[in-house]
C-alpha positions as CSV (number, residue, x, y, z in Angstrom):
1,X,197.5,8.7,-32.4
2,X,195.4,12.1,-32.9
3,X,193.8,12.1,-36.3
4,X,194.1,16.2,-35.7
5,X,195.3,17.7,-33.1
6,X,193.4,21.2,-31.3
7,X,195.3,23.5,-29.8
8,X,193.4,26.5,-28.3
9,X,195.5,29.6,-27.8
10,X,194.7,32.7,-24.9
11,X,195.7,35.9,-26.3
12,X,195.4,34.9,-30.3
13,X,194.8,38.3,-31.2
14,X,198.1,39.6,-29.7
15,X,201.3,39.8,-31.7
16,X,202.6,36.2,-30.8
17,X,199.1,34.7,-30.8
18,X,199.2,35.6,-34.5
19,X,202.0,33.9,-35.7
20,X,201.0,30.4,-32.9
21,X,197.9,30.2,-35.0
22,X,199.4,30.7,-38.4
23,X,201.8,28.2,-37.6
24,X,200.1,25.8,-36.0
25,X,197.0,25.4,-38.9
26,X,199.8,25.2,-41.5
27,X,200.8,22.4,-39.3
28,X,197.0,20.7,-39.7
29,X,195.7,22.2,-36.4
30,X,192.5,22.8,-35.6
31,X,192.4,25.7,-33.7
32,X,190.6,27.8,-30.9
33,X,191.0,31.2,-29.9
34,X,190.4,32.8,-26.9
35,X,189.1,36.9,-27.5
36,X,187.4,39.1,-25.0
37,X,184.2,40.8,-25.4
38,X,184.6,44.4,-27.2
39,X,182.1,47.0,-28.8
40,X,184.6,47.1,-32.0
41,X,186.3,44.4,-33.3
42,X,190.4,43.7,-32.3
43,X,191.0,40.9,-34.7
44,X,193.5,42.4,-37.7
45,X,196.5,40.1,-36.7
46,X,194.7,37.4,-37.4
47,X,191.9,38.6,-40.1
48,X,194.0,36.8,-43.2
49,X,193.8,33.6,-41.2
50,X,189.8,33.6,-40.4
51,X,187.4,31.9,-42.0
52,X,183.3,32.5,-41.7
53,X,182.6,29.7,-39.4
54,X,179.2,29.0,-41.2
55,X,181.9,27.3,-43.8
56,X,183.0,24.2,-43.9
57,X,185.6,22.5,-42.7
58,X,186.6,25.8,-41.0
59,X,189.7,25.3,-38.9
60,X,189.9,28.4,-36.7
61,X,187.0,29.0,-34.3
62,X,187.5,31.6,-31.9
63,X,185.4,32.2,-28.2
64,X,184.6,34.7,-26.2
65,X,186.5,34.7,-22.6
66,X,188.7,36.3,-20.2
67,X,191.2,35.1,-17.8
68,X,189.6,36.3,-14.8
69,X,186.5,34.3,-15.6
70,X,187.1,30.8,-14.4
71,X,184.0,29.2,-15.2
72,X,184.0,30.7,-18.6
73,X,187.8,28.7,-18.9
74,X,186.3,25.9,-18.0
75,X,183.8,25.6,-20.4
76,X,185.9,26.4,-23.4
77,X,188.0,23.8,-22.0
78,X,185.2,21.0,-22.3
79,X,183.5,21.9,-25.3
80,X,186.6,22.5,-27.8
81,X,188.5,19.3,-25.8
82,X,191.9,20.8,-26.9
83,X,195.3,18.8,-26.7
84,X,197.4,21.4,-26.4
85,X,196.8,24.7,-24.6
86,X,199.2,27.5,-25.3
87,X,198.7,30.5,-22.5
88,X,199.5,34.2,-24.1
89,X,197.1,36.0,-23.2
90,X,198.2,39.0,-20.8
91,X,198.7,42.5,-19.9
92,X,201.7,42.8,-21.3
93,X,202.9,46.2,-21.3
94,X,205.6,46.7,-18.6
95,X,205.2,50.4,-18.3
96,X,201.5,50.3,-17.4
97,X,201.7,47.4,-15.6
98,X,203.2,50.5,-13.2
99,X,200.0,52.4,-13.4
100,X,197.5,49.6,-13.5
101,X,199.4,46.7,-11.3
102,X,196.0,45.2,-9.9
103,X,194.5,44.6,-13.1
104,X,197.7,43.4,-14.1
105,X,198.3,40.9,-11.3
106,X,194.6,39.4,-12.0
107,X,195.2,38.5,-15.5
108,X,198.9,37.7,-15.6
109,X,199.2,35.4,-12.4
110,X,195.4,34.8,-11.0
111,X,194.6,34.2,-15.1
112,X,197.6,31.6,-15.7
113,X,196.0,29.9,-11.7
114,X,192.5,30.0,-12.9
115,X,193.5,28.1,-16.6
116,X,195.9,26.0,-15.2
117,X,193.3,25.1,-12.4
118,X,190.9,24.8,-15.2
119,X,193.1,22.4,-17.4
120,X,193.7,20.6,-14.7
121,X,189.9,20.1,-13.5
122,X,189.4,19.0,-17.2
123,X,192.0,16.3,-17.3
124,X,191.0,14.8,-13.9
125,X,187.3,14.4,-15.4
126,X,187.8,13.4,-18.9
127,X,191.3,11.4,-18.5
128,X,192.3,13.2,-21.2
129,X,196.1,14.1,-21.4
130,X,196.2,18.3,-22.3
131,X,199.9,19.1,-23.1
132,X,199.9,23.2,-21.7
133,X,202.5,25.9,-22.4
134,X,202.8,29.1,-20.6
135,X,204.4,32.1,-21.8
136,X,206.6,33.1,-19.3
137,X,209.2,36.4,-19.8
138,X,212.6,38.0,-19.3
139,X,211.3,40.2,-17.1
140,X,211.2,37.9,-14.6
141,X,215.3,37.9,-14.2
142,X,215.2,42.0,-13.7
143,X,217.9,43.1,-11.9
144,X,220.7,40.7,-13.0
145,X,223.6,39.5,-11.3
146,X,225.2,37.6,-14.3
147,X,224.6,37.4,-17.8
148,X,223.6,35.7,-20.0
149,X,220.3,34.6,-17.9
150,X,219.4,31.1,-18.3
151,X,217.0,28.6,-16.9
152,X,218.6,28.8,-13.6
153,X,219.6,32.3,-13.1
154,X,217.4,33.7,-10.4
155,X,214.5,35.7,-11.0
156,X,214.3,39.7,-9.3
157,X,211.6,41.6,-11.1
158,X,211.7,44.8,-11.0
159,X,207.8,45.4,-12.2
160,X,204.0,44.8,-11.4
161,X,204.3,42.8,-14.8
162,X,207.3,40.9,-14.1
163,X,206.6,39.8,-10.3
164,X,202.6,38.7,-12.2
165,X,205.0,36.5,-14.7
166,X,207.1,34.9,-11.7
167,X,204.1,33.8,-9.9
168,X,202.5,32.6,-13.2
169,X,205.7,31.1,-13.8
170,X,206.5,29.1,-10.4
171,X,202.4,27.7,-10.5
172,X,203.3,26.0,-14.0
173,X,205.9,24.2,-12.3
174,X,203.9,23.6,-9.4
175,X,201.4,22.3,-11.0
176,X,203.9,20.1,-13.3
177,X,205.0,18.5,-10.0
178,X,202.1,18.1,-7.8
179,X,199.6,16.8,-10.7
180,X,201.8,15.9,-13.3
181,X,200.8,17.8,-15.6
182,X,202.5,18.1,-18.9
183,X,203.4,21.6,-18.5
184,X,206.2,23.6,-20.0
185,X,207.4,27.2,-19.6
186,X,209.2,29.9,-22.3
187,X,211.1,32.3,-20.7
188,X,211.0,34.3,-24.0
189,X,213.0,37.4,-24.1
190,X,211.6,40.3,-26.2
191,X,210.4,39.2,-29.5
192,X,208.8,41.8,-31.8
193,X,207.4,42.0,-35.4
194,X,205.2,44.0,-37.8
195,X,203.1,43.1,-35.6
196,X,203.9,44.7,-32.5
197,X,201.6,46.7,-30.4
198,X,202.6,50.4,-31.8
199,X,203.3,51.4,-27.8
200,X,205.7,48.8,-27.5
201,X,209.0,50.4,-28.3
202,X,210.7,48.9,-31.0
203,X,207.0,49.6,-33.2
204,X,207.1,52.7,-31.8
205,X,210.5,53.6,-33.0
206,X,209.8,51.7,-36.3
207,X,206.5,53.7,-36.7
208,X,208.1,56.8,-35.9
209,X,210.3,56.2,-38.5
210,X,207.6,55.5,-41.2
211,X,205.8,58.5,-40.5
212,X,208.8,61.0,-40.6
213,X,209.8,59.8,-43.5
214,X,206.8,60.6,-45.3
215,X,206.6,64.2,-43.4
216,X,203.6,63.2,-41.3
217,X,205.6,63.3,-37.7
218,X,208.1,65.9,-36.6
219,X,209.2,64.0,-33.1
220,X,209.5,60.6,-31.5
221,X,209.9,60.8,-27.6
222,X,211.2,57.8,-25.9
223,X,212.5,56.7,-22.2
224,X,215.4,55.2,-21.5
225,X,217.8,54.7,-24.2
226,X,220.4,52.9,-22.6
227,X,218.5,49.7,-21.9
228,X,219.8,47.1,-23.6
229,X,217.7,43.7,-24.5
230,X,217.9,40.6,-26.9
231,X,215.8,41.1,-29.4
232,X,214.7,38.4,-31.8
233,X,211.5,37.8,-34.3
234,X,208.1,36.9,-32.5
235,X,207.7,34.5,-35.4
236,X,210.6,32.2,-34.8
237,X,209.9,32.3,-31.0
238,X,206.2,30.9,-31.7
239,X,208.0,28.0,-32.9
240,X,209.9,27.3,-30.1
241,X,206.5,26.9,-27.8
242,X,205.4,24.5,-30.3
243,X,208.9,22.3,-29.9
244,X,208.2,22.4,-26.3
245,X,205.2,20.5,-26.3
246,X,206.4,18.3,-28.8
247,X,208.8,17.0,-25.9
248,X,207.8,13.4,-24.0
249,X,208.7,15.4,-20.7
250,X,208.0,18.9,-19.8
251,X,210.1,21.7,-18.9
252,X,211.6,25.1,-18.6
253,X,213.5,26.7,-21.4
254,X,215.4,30.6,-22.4
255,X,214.0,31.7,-25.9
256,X,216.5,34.2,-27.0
257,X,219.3,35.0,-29.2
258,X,222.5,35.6,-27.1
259,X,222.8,39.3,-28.4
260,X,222.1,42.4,-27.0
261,X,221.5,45.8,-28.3
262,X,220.1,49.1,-26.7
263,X,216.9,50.9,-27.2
264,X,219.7,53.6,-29.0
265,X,221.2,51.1,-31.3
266,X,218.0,49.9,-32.1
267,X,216.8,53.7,-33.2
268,X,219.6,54.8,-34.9
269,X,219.4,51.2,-36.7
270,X,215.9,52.1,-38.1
271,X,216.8,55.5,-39.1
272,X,219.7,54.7,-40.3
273,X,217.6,52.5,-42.8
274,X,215.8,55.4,-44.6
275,X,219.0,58.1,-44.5
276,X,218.1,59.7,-41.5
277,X,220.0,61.2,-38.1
278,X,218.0,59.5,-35.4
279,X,219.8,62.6,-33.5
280,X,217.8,65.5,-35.3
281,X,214.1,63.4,-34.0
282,X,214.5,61.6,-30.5
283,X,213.8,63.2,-27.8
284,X,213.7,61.6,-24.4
285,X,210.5,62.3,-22.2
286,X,210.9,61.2,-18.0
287,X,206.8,59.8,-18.3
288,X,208.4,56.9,-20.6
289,X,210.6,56.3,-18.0
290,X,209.9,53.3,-15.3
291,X,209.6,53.8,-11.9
292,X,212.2,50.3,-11.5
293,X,214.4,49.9,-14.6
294,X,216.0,46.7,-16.0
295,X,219.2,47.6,-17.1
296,X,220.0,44.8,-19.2
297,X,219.0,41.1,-20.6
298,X,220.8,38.9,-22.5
299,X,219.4,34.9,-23.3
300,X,221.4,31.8,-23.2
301,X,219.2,29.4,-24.9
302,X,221.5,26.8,-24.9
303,X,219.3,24.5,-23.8
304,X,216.6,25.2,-26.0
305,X,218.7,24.3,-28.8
306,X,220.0,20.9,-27.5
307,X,216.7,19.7,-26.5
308,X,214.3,21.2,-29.1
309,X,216.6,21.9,-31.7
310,X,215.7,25.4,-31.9
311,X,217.5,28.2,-33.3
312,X,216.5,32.0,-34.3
313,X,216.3,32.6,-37.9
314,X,215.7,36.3,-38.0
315,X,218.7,38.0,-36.4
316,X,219.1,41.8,-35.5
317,X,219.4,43.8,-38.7
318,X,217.0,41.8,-40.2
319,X,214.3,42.1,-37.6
320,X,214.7,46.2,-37.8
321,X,214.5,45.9,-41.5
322,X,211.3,43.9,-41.6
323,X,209.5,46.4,-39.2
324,X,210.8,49.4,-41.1
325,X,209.6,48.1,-44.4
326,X,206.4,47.6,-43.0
327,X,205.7,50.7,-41.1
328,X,207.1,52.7,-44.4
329,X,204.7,51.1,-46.6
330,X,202.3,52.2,-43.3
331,X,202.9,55.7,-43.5
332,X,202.6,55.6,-46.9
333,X,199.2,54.3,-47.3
334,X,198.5,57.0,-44.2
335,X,200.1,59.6,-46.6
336,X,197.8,59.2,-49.4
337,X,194.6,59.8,-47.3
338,X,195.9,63.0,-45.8
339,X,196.5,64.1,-49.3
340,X,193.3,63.0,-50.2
341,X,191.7,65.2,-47.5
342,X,191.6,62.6,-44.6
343,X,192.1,63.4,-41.1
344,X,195.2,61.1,-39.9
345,X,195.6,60.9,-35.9
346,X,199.3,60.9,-34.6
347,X,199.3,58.1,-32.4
348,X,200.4,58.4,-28.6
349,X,203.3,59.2,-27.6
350,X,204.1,61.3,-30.8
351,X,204.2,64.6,-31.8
């Protein structure tokens, strides 16, 4: 029996990575972080959870290194000896996955071959059993033919991003039958939170919303309205990856809620919060738009809860509340320091 189990976690600084960490060292993990090299530091999801390592008994450690770096994997592998590997780290926009789909395709499928390859390199040598998720998407399904999408529905993506997260996808399996590894896959449907990336556009509209209240925006320009998508709360979701590896046998398994909205519900929800006409702000804008849209996605995650016992706790209204608290208190806080003679920067993508 493991004493204290490590988990080390690709992508911790990311918006799910932030709420896998938090929950796992409430659960008496140890755990590693993966983080790439940068000039300035890109750690604020997860600053109220690190420690200086200097202390002790310090139980978040994070490393630099990439997914395209093999070797570099490979030795995080052996010197933190995790038991659980949980794979988030991406390029996860789907829109720029249009403009940049090389770079894309190198760290969402060659990055999910060169860990996997690396976990599995690890285990052969040190007959050690390393229980690995992968964080697979919705996107995958893209052009649907029924709905709801579950575990078998067949995948069509309609992106650079998506076809990257089928190939990631389909190797986990592989790799779960040829080695037998213990390797399980969330198809997670969108999942957003306080803290999601503000280009991302529920925080977009959320932030949008913020910041015209307080009479620091005029405009928010989105793409298509009419895409509808099951949203639920990136914090119940990180949950569900943790159940997975909990399992004695691996497998695939929908993350979702069963209910879907549109991009247009989900604005008028947030202005509707703060006695506004999303009508009189939103503008649509055709460079927002993608080149190969996905009309619609809707979960069944049946299975999740019959085998992990999983069920969302945050549901719609609720998600759209929390994120429009937060960027209100946001615009706020940005508010004061224009008043106070500080430049404030609109971010991209408003006006």
């Amino acid at each position: 029996m493991i004493d204290q189990p490590t988990a080390l976690i690709t992508g911790i600084t990311g918006q799910d990575g932030s709420y896998l960490a938090q929950l796992l060292l409430e659960k008496g993990y140890k755990v590693h972080g993966l983080i790439r090299r940068a000039s300035t530091f890109n750690t604020q999801r997860i600053d109220h959870l690190y420690r200086d390592p200097h202390q002790p008994d310090v139980q978040l450690l994070l490393h630099h290194g990439d997914l395209c770096d093999a070797n570099g994997l490979r030795q995080i592998l052996d010197r933190t000896q995790p038991d659980e590997v949980y794979n988030l780290g991406s390029q996860s926009h789907v829109r720029v996955s249009f403009d940049m789909p090389i770079h894309t395709s190198d760290v969402v499928a060659l990055g999910t071959a060169r860990l996997l390859e690396a976990v599995h390199g690890h285990q052969e040598d040190t007959q050690r059993v390393v229980r690995y998720y992968q964080a697979s998407s919705s996107e995958m399904f893209g052009k649907v033919a029924q709905s709801p999408q579950t575990e078998t529905t067949p995948f069509y993506p309609r992106s650079p991003y998506g076809v990257a997260k089928a190939y990631g996808h389909w190797l986990t399996v592989n790799y779960r039958e040829a080695y037998g590894l213990h390797a399980s896959s969330g198809i997670l449907f969108n999942h957003e939170s306080p803290r999601r990336g503000e280009t991302f556009v529920t925080r977009k509209i959320t932030r949008a919303v913020g910041r015209i209240k307080h009479g620091l925006q005029k405009k928010l320009y989105l793409g298509n309205l009419d895409a509808k998508r099951d949203w639920g709360f990136a914090g119940d979701y990180v949950e569900a990856m943790w159940l997975m590896l909990r399992q004695e046998n691996p497998g695939d398994y929908v993350v979702a809620t069963g209910q879907t909205r549109s991009v247009r519900d989900f604005a008028k929800a947030a202005f509707d919060l703060v006695g506004l006409d999303m009508a009189d702000f939103v503008h649509t804008d055709p460079r927002y738009l993608r080149p190969a849209e996905v009309d619609l996605l809707c979960g069944d995650a049946s299975l999740a809860g019959e085998q992990l016992g999983w069920q969302p706790k945050v549901h719609f209204n609720q998600l759209v509340a929390m994120m429009v608290e937060s960027d209100l208190e946001l615009a706020a806080q940005e508010k004061t320091l224009r008043d106070a003679g500080h430049q404030v920067t609109p971010n991209r993508g408003h006006d």
